[in-house]
MIFITI-843875 format. One record per residue (C-alpha): chain; x, y, z; residue in one letter. Coordinates in Angstrom, 2 decimals, decimal comma. Example, Ala and Ser with C-alpha at 12.3 -4.5 7.8 and 13.67 -1.06 7.14 Angstrom:
2
  baba       c1       c2       c3  seza
     A    12,30    -4,50     7,80     A
     A    13,67    -1,06     7,14     S
This chain:
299
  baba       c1       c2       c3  seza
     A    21,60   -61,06     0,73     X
     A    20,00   -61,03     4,34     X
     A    18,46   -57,17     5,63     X
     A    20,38   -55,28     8,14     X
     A    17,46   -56,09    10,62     X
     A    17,75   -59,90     9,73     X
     A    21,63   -60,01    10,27     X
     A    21,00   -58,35    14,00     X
     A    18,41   -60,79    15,06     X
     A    20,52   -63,61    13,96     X
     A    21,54   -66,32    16,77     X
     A    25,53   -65,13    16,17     X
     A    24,73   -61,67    16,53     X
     A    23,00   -62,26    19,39     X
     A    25,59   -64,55    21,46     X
     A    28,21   -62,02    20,32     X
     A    26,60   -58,99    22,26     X
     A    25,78   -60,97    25,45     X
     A    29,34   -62,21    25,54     X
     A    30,17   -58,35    25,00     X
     A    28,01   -57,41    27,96     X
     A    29,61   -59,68    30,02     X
     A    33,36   -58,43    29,76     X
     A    31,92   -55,32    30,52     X
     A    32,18   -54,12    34,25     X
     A    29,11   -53,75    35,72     X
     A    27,45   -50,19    36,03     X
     A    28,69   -47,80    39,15     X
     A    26,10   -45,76    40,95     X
     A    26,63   -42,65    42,52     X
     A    27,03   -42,84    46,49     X
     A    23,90   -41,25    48,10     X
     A    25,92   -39,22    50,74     X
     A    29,06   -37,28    49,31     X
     A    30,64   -38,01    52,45     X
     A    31,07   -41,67    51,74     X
     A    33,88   -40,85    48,76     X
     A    37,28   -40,85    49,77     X
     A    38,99   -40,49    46,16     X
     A    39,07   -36,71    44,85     X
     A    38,83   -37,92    41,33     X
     A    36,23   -39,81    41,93     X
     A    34,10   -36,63    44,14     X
     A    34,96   -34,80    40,84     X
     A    33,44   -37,25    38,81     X
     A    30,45   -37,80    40,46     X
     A    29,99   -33,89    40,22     X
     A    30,39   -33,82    36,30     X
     A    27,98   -36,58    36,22     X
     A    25,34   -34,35    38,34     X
     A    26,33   -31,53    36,39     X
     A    25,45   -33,39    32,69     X
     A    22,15   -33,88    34,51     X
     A    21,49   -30,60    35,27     X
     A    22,54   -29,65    31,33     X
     A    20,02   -31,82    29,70     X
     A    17,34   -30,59    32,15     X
     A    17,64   -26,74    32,35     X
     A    17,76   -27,45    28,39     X
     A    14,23   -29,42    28,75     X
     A    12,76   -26,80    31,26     X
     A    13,09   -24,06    28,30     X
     A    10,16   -25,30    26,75     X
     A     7,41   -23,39    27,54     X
     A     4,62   -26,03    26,30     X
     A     5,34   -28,15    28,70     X
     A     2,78   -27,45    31,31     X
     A     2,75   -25,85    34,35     X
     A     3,04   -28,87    36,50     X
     A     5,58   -30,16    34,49     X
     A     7,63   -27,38    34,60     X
     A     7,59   -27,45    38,72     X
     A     8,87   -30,54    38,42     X
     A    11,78   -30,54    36,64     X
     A    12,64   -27,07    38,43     X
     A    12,11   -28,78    41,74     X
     A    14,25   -31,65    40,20     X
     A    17,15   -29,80    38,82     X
     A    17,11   -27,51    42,18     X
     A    17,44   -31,06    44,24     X
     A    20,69   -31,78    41,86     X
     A    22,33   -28,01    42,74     X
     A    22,41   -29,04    46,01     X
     A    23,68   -32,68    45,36     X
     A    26,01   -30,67    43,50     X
     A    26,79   -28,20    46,47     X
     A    27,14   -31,11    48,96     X
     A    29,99   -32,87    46,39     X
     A    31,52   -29,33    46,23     X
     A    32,33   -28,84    49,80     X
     A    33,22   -32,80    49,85     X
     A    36,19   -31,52    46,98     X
     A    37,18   -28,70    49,11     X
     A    37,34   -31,12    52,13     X
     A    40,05   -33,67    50,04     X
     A    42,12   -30,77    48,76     X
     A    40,50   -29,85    45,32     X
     A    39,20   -26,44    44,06     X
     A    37,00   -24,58    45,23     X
     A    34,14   -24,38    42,07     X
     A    31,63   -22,73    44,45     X
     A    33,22   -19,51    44,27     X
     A    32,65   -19,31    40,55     X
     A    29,27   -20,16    40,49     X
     A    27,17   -18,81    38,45     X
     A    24,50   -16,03    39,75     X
     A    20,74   -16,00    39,14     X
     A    19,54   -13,72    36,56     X
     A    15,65   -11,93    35,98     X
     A    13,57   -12,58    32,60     X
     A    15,72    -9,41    31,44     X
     A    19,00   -10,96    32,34     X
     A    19,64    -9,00    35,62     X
     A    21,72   -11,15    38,43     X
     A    19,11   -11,14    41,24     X
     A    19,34   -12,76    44,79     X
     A    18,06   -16,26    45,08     X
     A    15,80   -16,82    47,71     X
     A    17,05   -18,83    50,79     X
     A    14,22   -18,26    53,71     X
     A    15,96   -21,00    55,32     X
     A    19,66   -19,34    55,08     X
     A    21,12   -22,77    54,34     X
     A    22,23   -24,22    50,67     X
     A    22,56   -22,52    47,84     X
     A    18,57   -21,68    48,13     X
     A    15,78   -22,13    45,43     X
     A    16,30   -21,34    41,34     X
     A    13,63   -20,76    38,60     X
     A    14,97   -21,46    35,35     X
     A    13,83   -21,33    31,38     X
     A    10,18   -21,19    31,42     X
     A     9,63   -21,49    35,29     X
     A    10,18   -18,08    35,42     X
     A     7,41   -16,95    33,81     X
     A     4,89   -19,23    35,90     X
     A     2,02   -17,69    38,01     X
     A     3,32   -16,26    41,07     X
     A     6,99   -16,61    40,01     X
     A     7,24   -13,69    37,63     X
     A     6,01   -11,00    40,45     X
     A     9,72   -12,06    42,53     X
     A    11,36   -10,74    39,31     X
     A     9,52    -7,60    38,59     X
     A    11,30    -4,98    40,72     X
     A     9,16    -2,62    42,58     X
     A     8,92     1,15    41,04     X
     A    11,41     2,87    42,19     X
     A    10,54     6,10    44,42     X
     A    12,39     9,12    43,72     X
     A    13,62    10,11    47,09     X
     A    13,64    14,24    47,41     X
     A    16,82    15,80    48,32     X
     A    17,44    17,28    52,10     X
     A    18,80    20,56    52,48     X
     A    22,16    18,64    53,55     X
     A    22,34    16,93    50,21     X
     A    21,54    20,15    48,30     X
     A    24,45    22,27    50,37     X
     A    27,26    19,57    50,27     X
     A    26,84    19,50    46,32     X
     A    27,84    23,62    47,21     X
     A    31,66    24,63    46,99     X
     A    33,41    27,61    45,52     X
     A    32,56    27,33    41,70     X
     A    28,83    27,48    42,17     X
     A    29,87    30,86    43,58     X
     A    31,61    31,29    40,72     X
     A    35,47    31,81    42,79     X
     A    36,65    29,23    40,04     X
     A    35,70    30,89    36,43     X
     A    38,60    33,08    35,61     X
     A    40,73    30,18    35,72     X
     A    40,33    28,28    32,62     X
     A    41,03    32,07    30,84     X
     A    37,80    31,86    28,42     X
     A    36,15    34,79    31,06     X
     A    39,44    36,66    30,68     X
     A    39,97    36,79    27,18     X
     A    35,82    37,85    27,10     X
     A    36,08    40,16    29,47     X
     A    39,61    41,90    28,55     X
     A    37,80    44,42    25,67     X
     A    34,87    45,51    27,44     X
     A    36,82    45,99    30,50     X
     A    39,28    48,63    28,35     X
     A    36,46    50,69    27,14     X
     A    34,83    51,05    30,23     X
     A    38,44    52,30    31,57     X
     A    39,10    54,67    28,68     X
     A    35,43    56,11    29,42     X
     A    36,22    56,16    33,16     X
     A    39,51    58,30    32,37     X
     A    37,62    60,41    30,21     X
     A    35,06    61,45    32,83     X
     A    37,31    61,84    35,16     X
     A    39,28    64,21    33,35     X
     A    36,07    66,54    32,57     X
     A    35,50    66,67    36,24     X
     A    38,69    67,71    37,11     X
     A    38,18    70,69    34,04     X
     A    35,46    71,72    35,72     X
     A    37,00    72,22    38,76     X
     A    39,36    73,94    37,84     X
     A    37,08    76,28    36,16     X
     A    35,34    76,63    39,33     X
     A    38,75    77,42    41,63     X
     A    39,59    79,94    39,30     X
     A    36,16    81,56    39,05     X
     A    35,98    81,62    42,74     X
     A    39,21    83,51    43,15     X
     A    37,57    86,51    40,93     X
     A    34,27    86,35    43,15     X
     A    36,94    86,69    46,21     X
     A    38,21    89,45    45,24     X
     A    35,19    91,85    44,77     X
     A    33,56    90,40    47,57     X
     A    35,70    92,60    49,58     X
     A    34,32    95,90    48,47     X
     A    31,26    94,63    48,22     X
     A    30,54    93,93    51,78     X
     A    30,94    97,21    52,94     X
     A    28,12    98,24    50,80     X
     A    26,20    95,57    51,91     X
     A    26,78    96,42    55,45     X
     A    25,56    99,83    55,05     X
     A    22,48    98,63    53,21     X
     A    21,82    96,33    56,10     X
     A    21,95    99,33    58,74     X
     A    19,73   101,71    56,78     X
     A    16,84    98,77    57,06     X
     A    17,49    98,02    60,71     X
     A    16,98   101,76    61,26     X
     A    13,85   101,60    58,83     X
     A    12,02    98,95    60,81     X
     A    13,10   100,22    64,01     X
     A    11,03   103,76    63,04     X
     A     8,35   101,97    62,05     X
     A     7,55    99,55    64,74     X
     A     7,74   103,07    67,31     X
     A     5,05   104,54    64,75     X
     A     2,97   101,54    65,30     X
     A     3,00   101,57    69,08     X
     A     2,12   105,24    69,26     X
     A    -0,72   104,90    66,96     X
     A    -2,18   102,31    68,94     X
     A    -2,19   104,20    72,34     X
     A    -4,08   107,15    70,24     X
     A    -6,69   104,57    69,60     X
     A    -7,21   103,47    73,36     X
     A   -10,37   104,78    75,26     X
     A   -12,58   103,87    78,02     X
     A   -16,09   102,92    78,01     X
     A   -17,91   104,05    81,36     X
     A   -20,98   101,84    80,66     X
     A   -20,52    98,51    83,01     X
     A   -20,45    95,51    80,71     X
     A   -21,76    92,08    82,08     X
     A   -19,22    89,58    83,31     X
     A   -19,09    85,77    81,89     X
     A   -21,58    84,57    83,96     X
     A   -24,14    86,71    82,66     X
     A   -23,36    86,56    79,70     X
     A   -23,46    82,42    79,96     X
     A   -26,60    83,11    80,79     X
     A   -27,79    84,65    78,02     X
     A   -26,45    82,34    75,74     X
     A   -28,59    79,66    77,22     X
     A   -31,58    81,70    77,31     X
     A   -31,10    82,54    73,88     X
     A   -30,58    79,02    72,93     X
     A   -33,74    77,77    74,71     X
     A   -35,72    80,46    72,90     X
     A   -34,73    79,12    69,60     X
     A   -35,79    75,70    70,74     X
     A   -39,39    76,85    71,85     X
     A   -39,61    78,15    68,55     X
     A   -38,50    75,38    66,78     X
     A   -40,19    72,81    68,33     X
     A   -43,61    74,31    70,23     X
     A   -46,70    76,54    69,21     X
     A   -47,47    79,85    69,38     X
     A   -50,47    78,65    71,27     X
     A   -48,38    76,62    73,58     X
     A   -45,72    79,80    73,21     X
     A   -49,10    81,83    74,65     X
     A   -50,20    79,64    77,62     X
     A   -46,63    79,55    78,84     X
     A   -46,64    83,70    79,39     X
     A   -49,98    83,78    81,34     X
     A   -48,79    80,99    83,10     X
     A   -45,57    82,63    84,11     X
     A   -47,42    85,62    84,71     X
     A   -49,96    84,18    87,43     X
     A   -46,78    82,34    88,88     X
     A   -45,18    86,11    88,86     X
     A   -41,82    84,37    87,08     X
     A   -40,26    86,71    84,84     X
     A   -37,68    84,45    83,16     X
């Protein structure tokens, strides 16, 4: 009994396959513009096909052991089939099909965050990293989001966060502050009353006093008004005692006394003396005299 190897290189088993291959039709290839397909079935085949191609790819980019320049390329190559895959897309739109770019789906960060996807040029669907190409030099810095600065808060934003319960307008109406309240507010009343009350004892007490003091005040008065005259009349002797002893003391003196001139003078004479002595000799003191004596000055 032949191998399985044997039986498949056998002239039958070879004649049988080429005649196979022959009956078959040959091998369709994909129109380089999508513009050039008029069938929609055939538009929506050709994007299946592109997307199977994308599948095995982004599944071959995940391997990070590739190599850097490996990895570039099949990103570059898979982002060349998204936009084959855009420009079949719009072609389905254009015959009447759906619409699959609306469900797209959106470009996530190494932490699985949708991010935008760069498009300097504004046209296409723009340039994707996937799998490991993210993680490339120079790639992973467009993922890492910058730190975010805490921004301080204006006056505005402070006052419109303001309304009546941070003035506290609002607490009595859930009824916890009431129910609180409600005790200590009795037994500050009760005290309150009880004050009051004392107060108004007292005042009574002092009304009824009052009328007593009223009504000995009257005789009173009188003697207090007689007291009153009998000092009057006291200090009025007194003060006429006082002025006649005073002209008893008066006399006159019939020596002349000096006026204020002189006696300025004498003051400044004196006052000068008490310099020279303070300050000069006795032998200067001496010299001084004789001099004023030959000069004939007697000051």
């Amino acid at each position: 009994m032949a191998r399985n190897e044997e039986k498949a290189q056998s002239m039958l088993n070879r004649f049988i396959a080429l005649k196979a291959e022959e009956k078959k039709k040959p091998k369709e290839r994909r129109p380089f513009l999508a513009s050039e397909c008029r069938d929609l079935a055939e538009a929506d085949k050709w994007r299946q096909q592109i997307m199977r191609e994308i599948g095995r790819k982004v599944a071959e980019i995940q391997n990070e052991g590739l190599g850097e320049h490996r990895l570039r390329d099949l990103n570059d190559e898979i982002n060349k089939l998204i936009r084959e895959k855009s420009h079949w897309e719009r072609r389905i739109v254009e015959l009447g099909g759906s619409n699959y770019a609306k469900h797209a789906p959106k470009m996530t960060d190494l932490e699985g965050n949708i991010v935008d996807v760069p498009n300097p040029s504004g046209r296409g669907p723009g340039y994707r990293y996937f799998g490991a190409a993210k993680k490339l030099p120079g790639v992973r810095e467009l993922f890492e989001k910058p730190p975010e600065l805490r921004k301080r808060r204006t006056r505005y934003d402070i006052y419109k966060r303001i309304d009546a319960s941070y003035y506290g307008y609002r607490d009595e109406e859930d009824g916890v502050l009431a129910r609180v309240e409600g005790p200590a507010e009795a037994k500050m009343r009760a005290e309150a009353e009880e004050e009051w009350r004392r107060v108004e004892e007292i005042r009574r007490e002092a009304r009824r006093g009052a009328k007593e003091v009223v009504s000995v005040g009257a005789a009173a008065r009188e003697v207090l008004f007689e007291e009153e005259e009998d000092v009057v009349e006291e200090e009025r002797r007194e003060m006429e005692e006082k002025k006649r002893n005073d002209k008893e003391r008066e006399f006159v003196v019939h020596v002349p006394l000096p006026d204020e001139k002189e006696i300025e003078r004498m003051v400044v004479e004196r006052k000068k003396m008490e310099l020279l002595s303070k300050y000069a000799s006795e032998g200067l003191l001496e010299e001084q005299s004789e001099a004023k004596g030959l000069l004939n000055i007697h000051r």
